[in-house]
Structure formats: C-alpha cells, structure tokens
N, C-alpha and C positions, 0 to 999 in steps of 0.2 A: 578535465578528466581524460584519461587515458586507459582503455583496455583492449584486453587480448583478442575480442571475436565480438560476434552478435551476443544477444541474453538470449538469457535459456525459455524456453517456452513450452507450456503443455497445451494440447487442441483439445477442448469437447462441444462437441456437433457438427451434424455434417451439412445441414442446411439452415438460410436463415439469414436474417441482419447480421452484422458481427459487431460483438463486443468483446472488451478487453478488463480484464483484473488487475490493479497493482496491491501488494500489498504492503503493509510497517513496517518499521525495523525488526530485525531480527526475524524478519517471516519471508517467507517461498510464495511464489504464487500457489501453489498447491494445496494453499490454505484458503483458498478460493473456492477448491476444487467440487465442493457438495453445492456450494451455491450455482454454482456453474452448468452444473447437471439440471438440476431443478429450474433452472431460468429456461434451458434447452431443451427440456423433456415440452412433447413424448418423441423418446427416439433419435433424443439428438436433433429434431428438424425444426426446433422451433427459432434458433439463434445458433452461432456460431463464435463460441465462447476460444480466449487467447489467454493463459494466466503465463504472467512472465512475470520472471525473477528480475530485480532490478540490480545494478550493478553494485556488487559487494554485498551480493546474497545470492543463495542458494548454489545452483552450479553455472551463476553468472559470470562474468570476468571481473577481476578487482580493478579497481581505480588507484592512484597515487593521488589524488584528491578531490574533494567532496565538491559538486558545484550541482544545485537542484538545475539550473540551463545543461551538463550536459547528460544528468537523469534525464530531463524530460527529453531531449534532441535521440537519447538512445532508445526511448519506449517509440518514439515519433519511427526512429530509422526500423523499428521492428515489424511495427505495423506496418508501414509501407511495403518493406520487402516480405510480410505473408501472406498480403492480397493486394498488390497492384493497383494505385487507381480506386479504390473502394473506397468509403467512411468510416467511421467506428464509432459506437459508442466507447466512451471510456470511465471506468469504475475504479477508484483510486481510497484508499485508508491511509489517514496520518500521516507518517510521509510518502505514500505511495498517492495520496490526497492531494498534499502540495506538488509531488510531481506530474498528477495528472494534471491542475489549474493550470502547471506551465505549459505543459504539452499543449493544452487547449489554446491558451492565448499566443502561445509563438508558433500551432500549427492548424487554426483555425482551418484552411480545407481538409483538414483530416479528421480532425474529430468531428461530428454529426450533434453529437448529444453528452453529456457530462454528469455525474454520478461523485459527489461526492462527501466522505463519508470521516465525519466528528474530528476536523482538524477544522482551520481557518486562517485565511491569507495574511499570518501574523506571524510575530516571533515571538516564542516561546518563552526567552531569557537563556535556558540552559537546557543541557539532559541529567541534570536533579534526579527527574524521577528514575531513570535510566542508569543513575551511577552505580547503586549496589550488584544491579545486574552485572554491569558492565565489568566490575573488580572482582564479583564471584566467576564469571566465567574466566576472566585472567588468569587467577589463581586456582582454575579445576588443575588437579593432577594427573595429567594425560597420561600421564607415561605409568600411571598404576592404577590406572581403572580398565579393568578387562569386561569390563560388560557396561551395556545401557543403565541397566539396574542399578549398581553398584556407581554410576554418574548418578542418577535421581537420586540414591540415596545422601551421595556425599552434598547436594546440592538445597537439598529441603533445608538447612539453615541457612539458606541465601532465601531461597521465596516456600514458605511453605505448603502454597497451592499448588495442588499436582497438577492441573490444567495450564498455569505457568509456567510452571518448570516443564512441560512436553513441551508450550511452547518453543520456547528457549534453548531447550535441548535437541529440539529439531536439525539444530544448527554445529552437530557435532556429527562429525566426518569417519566411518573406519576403513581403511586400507592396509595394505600389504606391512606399512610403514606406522601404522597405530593410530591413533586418534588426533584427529586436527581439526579444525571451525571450518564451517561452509562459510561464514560472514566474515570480511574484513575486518575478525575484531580490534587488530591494530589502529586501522582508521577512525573508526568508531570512538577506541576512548581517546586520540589522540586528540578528536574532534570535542568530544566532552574536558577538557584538558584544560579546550579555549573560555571555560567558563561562559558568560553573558556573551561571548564571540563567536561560539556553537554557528556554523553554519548551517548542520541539522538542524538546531531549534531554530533558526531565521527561517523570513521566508525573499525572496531574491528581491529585488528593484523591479518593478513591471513600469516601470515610468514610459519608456520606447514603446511599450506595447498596445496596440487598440484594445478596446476590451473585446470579449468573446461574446457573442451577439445567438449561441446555439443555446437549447433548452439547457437548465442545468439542475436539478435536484440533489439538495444539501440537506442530506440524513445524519443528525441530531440523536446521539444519546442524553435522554432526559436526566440521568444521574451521571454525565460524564460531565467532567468542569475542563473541557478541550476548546467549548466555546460558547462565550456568552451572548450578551444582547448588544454589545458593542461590537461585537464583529459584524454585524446586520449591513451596516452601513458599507464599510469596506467589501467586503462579500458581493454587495450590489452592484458597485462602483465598477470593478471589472468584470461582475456575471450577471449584466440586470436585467436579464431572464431569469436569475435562478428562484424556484420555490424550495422554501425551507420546511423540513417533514422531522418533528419533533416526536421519537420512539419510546415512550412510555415501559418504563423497565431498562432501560439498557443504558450500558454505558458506553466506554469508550471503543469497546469493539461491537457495533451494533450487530454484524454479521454473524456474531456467535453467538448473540444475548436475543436475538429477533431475526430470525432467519427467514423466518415469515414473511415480515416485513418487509425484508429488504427482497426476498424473491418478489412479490408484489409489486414492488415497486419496481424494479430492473424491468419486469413485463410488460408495467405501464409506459417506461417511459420509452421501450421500444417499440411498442405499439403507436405510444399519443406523441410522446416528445414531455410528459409529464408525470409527475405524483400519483398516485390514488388519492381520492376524497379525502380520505381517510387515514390514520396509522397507530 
C-alpha cells in the first residue's frame, strides 16, 4: 500500500487509558464517535478515545492497493506517533476488526488489550453482500444531483433503509468541483471484481506471527451470521485470551443495535482487561 500522509483522526477525552476505533467499510471513524463519548464521560476524563479513518476512507489517504499488513502497520504508525511510548486499547469492526487482530499480532507492544467486534480470522469468499451497494454508488449521478436529499432519494432503490443509505451516503464529498466519494470507491469494486480473491473478504496469513497473548474480547451479534461456532477455534489459536460476549438482539453492527453493551464492556475491559458477567 502506498499513501499520501498519516490517517485522519478525531480525539475525545482529555484523560484516561487510551483507546482507539476502527471502523467497516464504507465508515469513518466518526461513527465511533457516541460510543467514544460514552466510554470517556464524565468529562472526557475517564479514557482517552482515537477514531481514525483507515486508509481509503473518510479524509484518509487512498492506497493503490488493498493489503490488511499495511492497514494494520498504518493504524500501528498512528497510534504511535499520537502518544509516544504508551499502549492502547484497540476496538476494530469487520474490517476495521480484521485490521485491528493484525495490528494486535504484528504490534503486540502496542496494543494493551483488543476489542473486537462480529468479524473472524476468516475469509469471507467474496463482497456478494457488498456488490449492489458497490454498483449503486458507481452509478449515482454526480454531476446531477445538487442536494444530499435528492442523493437519498435517487438511492432508496439501491437499499431502502434510510439508516443504510445515511450510512453509505456519508461517503459522498461536496466541493468547489461537485460531488465525489470520500472512499476509494475504485479500489473497492476493483477488489470485489476478484471474486472468491477479494482480499477484503480474506483474511491475511498470520503463519510468521506469535499469537497475541493481551486480553481480548470478541463481541458477537447473536443475529449476525459474520461468525459462527467454527470460528472458536481459530479465534483461540492466535487470541487465547480472548472471551467471546454473545449480544442478544443485534447484529452485525453491534455498536448501533447495543450501544449499551458494548459501552459496558469497553469500560470493563479497561478497567479489568475483560467482559462484564453479563451481556
């Protein structure tokens, strides 16, 4: 991978442990941004929360190619140079998930503790679920939509949920020059292109790697099918530390479907190094 600067990052808190957010395709750290408050309230002094955009999101820098090694080597070079010498917790979704497991196992002095959240140390196959999105934002027509509104609306026969479609739409740019994607969407469907060769949907070779020996808590949407009972094993094999915390109601974005949950837990596991009892 190859880009232009550091990733882009947002701070909240001003005291505290420090922890970090990555988030999915197609998401900004900023989608982090409630949970982040909530982990660090009151006042900001409880944690010191990092959401960073990963490269080929947000007002990140693009890549000319997709490699989860050097995702994680750029979240690794960020945290480093925002606190010197410190640990992190780190909190990662889907493929913000897979990039944090790499982070973790190729920068064990850095991470402290690991979070993470309904993906698994697996390949996917493809981005299947990801293509119609990916063909409807191809085909928006930028050059004739003069409002947000008039986007959402040409977009609801792509995904009819309007909480998707914000998603999604987050990722739509206006400047001086008109409308353009914050996400490398080129890369993106190039990558969905490769079919079953999807290096998004893969997850890298950790064969060279020792495993990561820090706490690790893996939050499970009970109605997401991101991962099942065979991931267990795998999952151990390089984090066996990790406790697995199974969210009742939610799916694949547990963070939006149980917000509760997952601040509870973030609390606990920078307090203990672990779960709550409970979830």
């Amino acid at each position: 991978m190859t880009s232009a600067g550091p990733l882009n990052t947002l701070a909240v808190g001003s005291a505290g442990p420090r922890i970090a957010f990555v988030h999915g395709l197609f998401g900004q750290g900023r989608n982090w941004n409630q949970i982040a408050k909530s982990v660090a309230w009151p006042n900001g002094t409880q944690a010191r929360a990092l959401l960073i955009d990963l490269p080929d999101h947000g007002r990140s820098p693009w890549s000319e190619e997709f490699s989860y090694a050097a995702y994680a080597d750029a979240v690794a070079a960020t945290l480093r140079a925002a606190a010197p010498g410190e640990e992190w917790t780190l909190v990662g979704h889907s493929l913000g998930g897979k990039t944090s497991m790499l982070a973790a196992l190729q920068h064990p002095d850095l991470i402290a503790r690991l979070c993470v959240v309904d993906i698994a140390p697996k390949s996917y196959g493809d981005l299947h679920r990801f293509s119609a999105y990916i063909d409807g934002m191809q085909r928006l027509p930028l050059g004739e939509i003069a409002t947000r509104e008039e986007a959402d609306d040409w977009f609801t026969a792509v995904e009819p949920d309007p909480g998707v479609r914000a998603f999604l739409l987050q990722n739509l740019r206006r400047d001086h020059d008109g409308w353009s994607w914050r996400a490398n969407l080129d890369l993106i469907a190039a990558d969905a292109a490769r079919g079953e060769q999807s290096r998004i949907a893969d997850f890298p070779d950790t064969s060279g790697l020792a495993p990561y020996e820090g706490p690790v808590v893996w939050l499970v949407g009970a109605e997401s099918r991101y991962v099942t009972d065979d991931d267990s094993a795998p999952m151990r094999a390089l984090f066996p530390q990790v406790r697995k915390v199974t969210v009742k109601g939610a799916g694949h974005w547990v963070h939006t479907d149980a917000p509760a949950v997952v601040i509870e837990t973030l609390r606990r596991l920078l307090r203990t190094g672990g779960p709550p009892p409970t979830s």
